[in-house]
N, C-alpha and C positions, 0 to 999 in steps of 0.2 A: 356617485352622488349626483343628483338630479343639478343641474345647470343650476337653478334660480338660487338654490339651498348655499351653491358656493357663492355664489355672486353677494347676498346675505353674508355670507362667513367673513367675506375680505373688509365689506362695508363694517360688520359689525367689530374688526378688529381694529380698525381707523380710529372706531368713535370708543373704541375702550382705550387704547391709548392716547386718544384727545382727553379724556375725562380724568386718566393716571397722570395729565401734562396738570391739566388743572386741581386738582385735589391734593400735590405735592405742593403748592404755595402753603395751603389748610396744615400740613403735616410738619412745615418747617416752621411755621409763624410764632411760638413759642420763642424758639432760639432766636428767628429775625427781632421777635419783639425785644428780647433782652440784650440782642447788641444794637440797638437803636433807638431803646428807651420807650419803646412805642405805650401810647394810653390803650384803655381799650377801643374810647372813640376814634383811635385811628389807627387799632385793627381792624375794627370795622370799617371802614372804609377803604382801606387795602384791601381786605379781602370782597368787596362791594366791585370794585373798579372794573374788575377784566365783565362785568357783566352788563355794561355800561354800553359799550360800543358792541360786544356779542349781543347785545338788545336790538342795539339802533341796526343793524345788517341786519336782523331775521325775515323781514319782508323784501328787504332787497336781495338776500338770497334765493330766496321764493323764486322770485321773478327772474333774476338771472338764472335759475335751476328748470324753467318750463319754458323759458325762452328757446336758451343753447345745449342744453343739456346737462345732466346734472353729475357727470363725469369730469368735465374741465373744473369749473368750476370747485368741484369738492380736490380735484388733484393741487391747484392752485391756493385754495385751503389749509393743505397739510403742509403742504411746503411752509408757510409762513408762521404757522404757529409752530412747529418744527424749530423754525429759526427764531422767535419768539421765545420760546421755552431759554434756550443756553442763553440766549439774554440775560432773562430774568439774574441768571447765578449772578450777572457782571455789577447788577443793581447796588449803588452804594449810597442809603438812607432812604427816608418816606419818600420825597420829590421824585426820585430814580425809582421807585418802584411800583411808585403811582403811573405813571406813565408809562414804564416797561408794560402792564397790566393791563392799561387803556387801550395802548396798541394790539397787544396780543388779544383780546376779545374780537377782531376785524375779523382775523382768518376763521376762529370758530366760529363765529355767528352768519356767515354765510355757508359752512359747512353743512348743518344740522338739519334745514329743510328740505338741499337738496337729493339728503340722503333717504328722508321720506317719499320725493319725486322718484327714486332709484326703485324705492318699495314697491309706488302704484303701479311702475311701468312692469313691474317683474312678474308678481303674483297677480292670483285673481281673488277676487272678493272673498269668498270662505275661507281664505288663506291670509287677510289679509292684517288682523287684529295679531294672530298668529307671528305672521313675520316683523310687524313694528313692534311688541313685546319681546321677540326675541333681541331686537337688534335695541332697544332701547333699556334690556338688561346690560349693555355693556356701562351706561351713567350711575348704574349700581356695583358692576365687579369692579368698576375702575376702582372706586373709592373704597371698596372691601379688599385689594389687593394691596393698591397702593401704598398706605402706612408701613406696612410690616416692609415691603420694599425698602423705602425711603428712609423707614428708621435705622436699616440694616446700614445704608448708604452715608445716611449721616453720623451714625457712631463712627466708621472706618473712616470717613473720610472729609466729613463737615458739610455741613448743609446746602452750600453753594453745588457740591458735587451732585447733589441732585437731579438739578435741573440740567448740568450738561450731560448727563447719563443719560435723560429722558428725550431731551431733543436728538441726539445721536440715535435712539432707538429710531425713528420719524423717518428718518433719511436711509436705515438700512433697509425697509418695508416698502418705502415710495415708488422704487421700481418694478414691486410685482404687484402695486396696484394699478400703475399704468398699463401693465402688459394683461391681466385679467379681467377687469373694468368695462362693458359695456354698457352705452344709455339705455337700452331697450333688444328687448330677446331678440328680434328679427336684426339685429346689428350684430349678434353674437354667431359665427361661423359654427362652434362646435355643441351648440344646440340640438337636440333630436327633433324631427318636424311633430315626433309626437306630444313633447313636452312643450314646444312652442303652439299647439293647436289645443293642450289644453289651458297652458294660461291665457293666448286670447280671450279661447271661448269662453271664460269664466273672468271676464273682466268687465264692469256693470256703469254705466252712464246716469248721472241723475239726471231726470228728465221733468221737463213743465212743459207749458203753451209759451213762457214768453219768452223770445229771441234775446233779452236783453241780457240773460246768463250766461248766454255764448260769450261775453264781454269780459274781462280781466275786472272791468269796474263791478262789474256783478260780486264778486268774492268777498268785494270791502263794501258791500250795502248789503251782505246777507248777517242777517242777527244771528245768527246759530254760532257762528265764526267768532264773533264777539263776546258771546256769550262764553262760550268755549274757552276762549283765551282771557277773558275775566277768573273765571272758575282756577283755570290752571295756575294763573297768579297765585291765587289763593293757595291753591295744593303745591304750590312749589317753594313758597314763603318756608314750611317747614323739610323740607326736601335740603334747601339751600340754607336754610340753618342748620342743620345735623352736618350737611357737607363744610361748610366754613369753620363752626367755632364747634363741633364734639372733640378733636382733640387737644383743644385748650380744656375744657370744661372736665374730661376727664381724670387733665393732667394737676387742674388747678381747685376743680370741686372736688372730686372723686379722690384727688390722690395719689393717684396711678404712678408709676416707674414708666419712665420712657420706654424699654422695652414692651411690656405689659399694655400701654396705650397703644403702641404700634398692631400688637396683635388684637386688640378687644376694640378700637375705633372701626375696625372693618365689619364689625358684624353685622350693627344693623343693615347694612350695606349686601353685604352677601346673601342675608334673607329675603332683602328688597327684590336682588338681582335673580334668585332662586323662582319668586314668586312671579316674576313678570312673564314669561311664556306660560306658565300656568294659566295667568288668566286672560292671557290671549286666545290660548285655545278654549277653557269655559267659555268666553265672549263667543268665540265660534260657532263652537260645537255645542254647548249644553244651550248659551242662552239666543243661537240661533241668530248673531248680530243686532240682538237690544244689550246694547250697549250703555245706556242713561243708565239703568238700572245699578249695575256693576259699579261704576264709578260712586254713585249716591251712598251705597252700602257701604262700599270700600272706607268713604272718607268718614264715613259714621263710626266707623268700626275703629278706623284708627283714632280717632280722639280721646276715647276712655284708656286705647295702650299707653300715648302719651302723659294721661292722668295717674297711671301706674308708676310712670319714672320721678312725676312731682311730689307722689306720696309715699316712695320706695326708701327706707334710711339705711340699704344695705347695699353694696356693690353688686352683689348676684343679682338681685329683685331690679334694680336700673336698667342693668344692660338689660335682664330676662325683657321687660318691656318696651327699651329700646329696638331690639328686634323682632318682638314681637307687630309692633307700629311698621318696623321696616316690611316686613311679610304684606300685612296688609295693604298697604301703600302700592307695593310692587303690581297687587290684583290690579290697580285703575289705570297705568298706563298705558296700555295697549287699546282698549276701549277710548281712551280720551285719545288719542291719535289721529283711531279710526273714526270716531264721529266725526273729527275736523274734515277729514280727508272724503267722505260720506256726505256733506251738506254741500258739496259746490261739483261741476263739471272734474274727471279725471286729468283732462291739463292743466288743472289749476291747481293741481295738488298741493304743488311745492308753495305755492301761494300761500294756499290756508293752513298747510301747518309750519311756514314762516310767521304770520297774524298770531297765530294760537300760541307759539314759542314765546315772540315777544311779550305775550303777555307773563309768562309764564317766568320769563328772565327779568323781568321786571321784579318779580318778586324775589329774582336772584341778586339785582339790586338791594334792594330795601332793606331784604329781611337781617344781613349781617349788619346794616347800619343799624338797626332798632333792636339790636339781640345785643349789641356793642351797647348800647344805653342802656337798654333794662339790664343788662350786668353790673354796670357803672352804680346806678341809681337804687336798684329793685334788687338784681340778685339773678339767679337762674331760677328759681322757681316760678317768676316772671315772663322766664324766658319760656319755659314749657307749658305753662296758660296760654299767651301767643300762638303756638304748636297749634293746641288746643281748638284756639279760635278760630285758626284757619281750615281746617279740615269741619270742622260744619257751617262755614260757610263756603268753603266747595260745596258741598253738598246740597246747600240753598240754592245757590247759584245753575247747576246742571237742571235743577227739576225742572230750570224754565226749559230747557232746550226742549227742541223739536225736531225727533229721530228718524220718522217716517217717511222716506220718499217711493215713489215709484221706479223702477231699476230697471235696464232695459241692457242687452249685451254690449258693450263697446263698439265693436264691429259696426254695429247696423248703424250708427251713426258716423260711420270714418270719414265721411264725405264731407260733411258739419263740421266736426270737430280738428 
């Protein structure tokens, strides 16, 4: 196996069992809600919280991720939400859990940019839509795996057992990702000089006239960047609703037996996660790195699947468009990565898709609080118009962007940069 392919496989196992650490609060909160008495408004807000302070770190991850490299940093990461996780099980009421949640959002949220900093430095351009699709399939199979896990864990053994199962996994992993782990191909010994001369050479600088982009401040006065992580807001509002409250909803709308939710909340999840390297590589290969495109379509496309589940009166026809929405959803994440990572200088990667995240987690805020009221208030059918909304306003939103640069090899600029 080609060096960068593994280097990809270890990062992308991290961030599947960071998203399995997180998706297990979603899969217990039924039970937490009913030994705790909790309202819906402060499920919602429980499950809002660990996105809170994983918000506030995404830009300081960035930055600490192109500073020092983006290996310390993501090591120091796992450890903490690792430790975070078996917390969580010790949490006794709201107050205790709210703040368990608060804190453990610190170690994710500076994880997550530098592992896109890992991407830029590994592959090169044509590959690059490719590898962030791939590795951002794992925020999909985490949550497609998870339940059916956790539900297993919770019948045998109670809910609490969860989370110290999952943090114990962290700690057996941590040691060979120390020992595999490089910042950048030319730091890695067991690399082939050929496979390190073609990722150089195939790694591409946006380039202008003005010095002022050489600059760290350049990254947060580029509108693209902005734009971008406004957008993602948007598309992630219903991302992070499916992920927080689907399996209340289909325990408590739908129906479902505990078991049967365990296996059927992962689906949309699984098609999501199916779909993501698909349209990494479409981005690639068919549509040649127009990327706008992709994402616009995507988010159009899902809107009428999520209209499908509002007007579905049958169990089969719900989930059928439940994952149907996941599928398509999954096409725009690898493109929305790459644009972020495409509008600014290559050392600033970790930067711009820290900027882009935050927005992105912002919407991982919001949206259980206001899915927690329209349930309260409205109903779910409330809940899935919301969906709705949000996925053609991504798609308003991207049309502004501005995809075009000029792209010159990495190399030829090392002295600059």
């Amino acid at each position: 196996m080609k060096r960068r392919w593994l280097i990809l496989g270890f990062s992308w196992l991290i961030f599947f069992i960071a998203f399995m650490d997180r998706v297990n609060l979603s899969v217990a909160m039924p039970f937490i809600s009913n030994d705790f008495s909790l309202t819906p408004q402060q499920t919602g807000y429980l499950l809002s919280a660990f996105f809170i302070t994983y918000t506030l770190c995404q830009i300081p991850g960035g930055i600490l991720g192109d500073k020092f490299g983006p290996k310390i940093v993501m090591t120091g990461a796992f450890i903490w939400w690792s430790v975070m996780t078996v917390v969580t099980g010790l949490a006794r009421g709201f107050a205790q859990f709210y703040a368990v949640r608060v804190i453990f959002g610190l170690g994710e949220g500076v994880h997550f940019p530098c592992a896109f900093k890992l991407n830029s430095n590994w592959f090169p351009n044509k590959e690059r839509a490719t590898a962030n699709s791939v590795f951002t399939s794992a925020n999909s199979l985490g949550p497609a795996i998870a339940p059916s896990i956790a539900v297993a864990i919770i019948a045998a053994f109670g809910w609490r057992s969860v989370f110290y199962i999952f943090g114990a996994i962290g700690f057996i992993i941590i040691p060979f990702w120390i020992h595999f782990i490089h910042n950048k191909p030319s730091d890695d010994k067991h690399i082939s000089p050929q496979e390190l001369q073609y990722i150089t050479s195939g790694q591409s600088e946006t380039v202008d006239d003005d010095a002022e982009n050489e600059k760290l401040s350049s990254v947060f006065k580029n509108k693209n960047v902005w734009l971008i992580a406004i957008a993602y807001c948007s598309f992630l509002c219903a991302f992070y609703g499916l992920m927080t409250w689907l399996p209340t909803y289909l325990l408590k709308a739908r129906g479902y037996e505990l078991v049967k939710m365990g296996i059927f909340a992962g689906l949309p999840f699984l098609s999501l996660g199916l779909a993501q390297p698909l349209g990494g590589w479409f981005s690639d290969h068919v549509l040649k790195g127009r990327r706008k495109i992709q994402v616009i379509v995507a988010s159009l496309m899902a809107a009428p699947a999520f209209m499908g589940v509002l007007y579905s009166r049958t169990e089969t026809g719900a989930m059928a468009s439940l994952v149907i929405a996941g599928f398509i959803m999954g096409l725009a994440f690898g493109p929305f990565f790459s644009m972020a990572m495409e509008s600014v200088k290559r050392k600033f990667a970790g930067t711009a898709t820290g900027i882009m995240n935050t927005g992105g987690n912002v919407g991982g805020i919001i949206s259980p609080i206001i899915i927690g009221y329209l349930v309260a208030y409205a109903g779910y059918d409330a809940v899935f118009m919301f969906m709705i909304a949000t996925q053609v306003l991504t798609a308003l939103i991207i049309f502004f962007v501005s995809e075009h640069k000029k792209k010159i090899p990495a190399g030829v600029l090392e002295e600059t940069v």
